[in-house]
Wavefront OBJ file of the C-alpha trace (Angstrom):
o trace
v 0.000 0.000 0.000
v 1.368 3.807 -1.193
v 1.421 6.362 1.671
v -1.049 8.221 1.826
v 0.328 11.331 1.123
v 1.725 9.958 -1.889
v -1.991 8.882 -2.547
v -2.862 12.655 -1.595
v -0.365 13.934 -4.351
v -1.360 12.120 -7.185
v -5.163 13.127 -6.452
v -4.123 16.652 -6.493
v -1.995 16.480 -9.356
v -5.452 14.430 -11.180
v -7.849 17.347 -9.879
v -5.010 19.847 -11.516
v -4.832 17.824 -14.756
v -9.001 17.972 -14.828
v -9.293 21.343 -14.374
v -6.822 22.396 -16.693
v -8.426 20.355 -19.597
v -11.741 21.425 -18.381
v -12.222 24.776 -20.543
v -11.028 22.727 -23.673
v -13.461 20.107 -22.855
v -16.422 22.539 -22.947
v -18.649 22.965 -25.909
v -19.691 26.638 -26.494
v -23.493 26.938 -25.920
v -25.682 27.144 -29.084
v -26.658 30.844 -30.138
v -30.087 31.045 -28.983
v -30.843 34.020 -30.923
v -29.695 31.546 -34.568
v -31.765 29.016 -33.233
v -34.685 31.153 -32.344
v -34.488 32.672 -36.329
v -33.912 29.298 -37.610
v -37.015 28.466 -36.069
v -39.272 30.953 -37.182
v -37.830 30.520 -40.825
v -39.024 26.325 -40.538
v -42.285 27.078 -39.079
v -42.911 29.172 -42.361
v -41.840 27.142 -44.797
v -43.907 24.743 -43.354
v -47.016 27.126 -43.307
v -46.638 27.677 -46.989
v -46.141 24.046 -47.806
v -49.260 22.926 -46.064
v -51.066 26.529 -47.384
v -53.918 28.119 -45.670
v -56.072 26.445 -43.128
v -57.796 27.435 -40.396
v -57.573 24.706 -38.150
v -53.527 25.198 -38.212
v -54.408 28.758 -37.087
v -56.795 27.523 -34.501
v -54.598 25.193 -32.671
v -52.234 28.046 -31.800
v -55.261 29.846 -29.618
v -55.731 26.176 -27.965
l 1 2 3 4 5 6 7 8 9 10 11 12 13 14 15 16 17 18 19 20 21 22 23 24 25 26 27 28 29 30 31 32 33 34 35 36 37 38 39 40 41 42 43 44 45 46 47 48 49 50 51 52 53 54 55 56 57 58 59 60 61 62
């Protein structure tokens, strides 16, 4: 068995190793406001594909 502050060094050194690769290992969030416009731009070109209808429009209200 190692001592334990040898045990206690290499734990430290693995928390140091983690936290240093942590801000690499992050992925950037998504950009909500892309997302948002990407969103609106489907939901239209959706609308025109199906064409008018008013139950589409009525299941918006509830």
């Amino acid at each position: 068995m190692s001592d334990p502050a040898d045990r206690l060094e290499q734990a430290l050194n693995r928390i140091a190793f983690a936290l240093d690769r942590r801000d690499e290992a992050v992925a950037p969030g998504p950009d909500l406001q892309t997302l948002a416009a990407n969103i609106d731009a489907l939901i239209a070109r959706v609308r025109d594909v199906l064409g008018p209808d008013e139950d589409i429009d009525g299941m918006e209200e509830g």
